[in-house]
C-alpha positions in Angstrom: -108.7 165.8 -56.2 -109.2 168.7 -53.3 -106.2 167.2 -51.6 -104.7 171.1 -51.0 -108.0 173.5 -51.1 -107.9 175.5 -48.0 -111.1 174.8 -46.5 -110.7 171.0 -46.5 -107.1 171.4 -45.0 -109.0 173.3 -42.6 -111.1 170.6 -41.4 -108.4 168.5 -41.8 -106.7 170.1 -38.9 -109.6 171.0 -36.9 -110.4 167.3 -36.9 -107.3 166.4 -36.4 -106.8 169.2 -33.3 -110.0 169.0 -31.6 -112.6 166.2 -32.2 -110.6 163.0 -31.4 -108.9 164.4 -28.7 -111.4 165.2 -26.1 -113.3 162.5 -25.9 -110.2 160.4 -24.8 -109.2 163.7 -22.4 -112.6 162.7 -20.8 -112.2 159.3 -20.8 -108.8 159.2 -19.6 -109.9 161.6 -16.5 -112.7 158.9 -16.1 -110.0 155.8 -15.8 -111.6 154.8 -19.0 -108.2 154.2 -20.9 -108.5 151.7 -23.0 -111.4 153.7 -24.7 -109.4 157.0 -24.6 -106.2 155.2 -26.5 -108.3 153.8 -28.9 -109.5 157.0 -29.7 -105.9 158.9 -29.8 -104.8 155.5 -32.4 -107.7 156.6 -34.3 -107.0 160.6 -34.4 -103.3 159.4 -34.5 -103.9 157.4 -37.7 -106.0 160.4 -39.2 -103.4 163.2 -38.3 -100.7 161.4 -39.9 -102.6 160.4 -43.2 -104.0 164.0 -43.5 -101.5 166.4 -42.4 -98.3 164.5 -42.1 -96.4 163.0 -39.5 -94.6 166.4 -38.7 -97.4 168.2 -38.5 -97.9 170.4 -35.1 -101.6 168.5 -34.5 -99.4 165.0 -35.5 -97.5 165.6 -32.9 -99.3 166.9 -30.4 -102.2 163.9 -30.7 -98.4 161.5 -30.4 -97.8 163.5 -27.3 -101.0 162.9 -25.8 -100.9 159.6 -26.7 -97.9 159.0 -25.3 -98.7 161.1 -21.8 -101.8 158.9 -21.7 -99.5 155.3 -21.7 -97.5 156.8 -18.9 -100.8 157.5 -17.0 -102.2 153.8 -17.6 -98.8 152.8 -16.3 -98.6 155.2 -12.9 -102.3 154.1 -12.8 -101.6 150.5 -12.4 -98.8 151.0 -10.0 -100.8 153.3 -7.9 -103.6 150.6 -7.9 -101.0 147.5 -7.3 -99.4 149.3 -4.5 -103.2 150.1 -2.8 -104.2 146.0 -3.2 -100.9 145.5 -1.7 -101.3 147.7 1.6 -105.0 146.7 1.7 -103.9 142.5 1.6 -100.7 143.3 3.7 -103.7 145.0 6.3 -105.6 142.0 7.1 
């Protein structure tokens, strides 16, 4: 019904740009990943329903999302490697 009135595409995008996304900033800067990618899947899913999938905040949380994954994967190497010298130490 209010799908286009300007205030509600406002708080469309300010959800979309700034709630979601720092509380997974702060939990990805924690090591708390799994909690930070459920909440870029959640501002993901609400950016793309609200504003589009080409939408500058769309793509952005994407981004983010996707900078995160590489993280949780460097992460894990950096932690496999560090079990490995610690083990290969004894």
């Amino acid at each position: 019904m209010y799908r286009n009135h300007q205030k509600t595409l406002a708080t469309r995008t300010s959800i979309c740009r700034t709630k979601p996304q720092k509380p997974s900033r702060t939990y990805s800067e924690q090591d708390r990943y799994s909690e930070a990618k459920s909440l870029y899947i959640h501002a993901l899913n609400i950016c793309q329903r609200q504003l589009g999938v080409g939408h500058p905040n769309t793509v952005t949380v994407r981004k983010n999302l996707a900078n995160l994954r590489v993280g949780v994967r460097a992460a894990s190497r950096r932690e496999a490697r560090r079990r490995h010298h610690f083990t290969s130490e004894q």
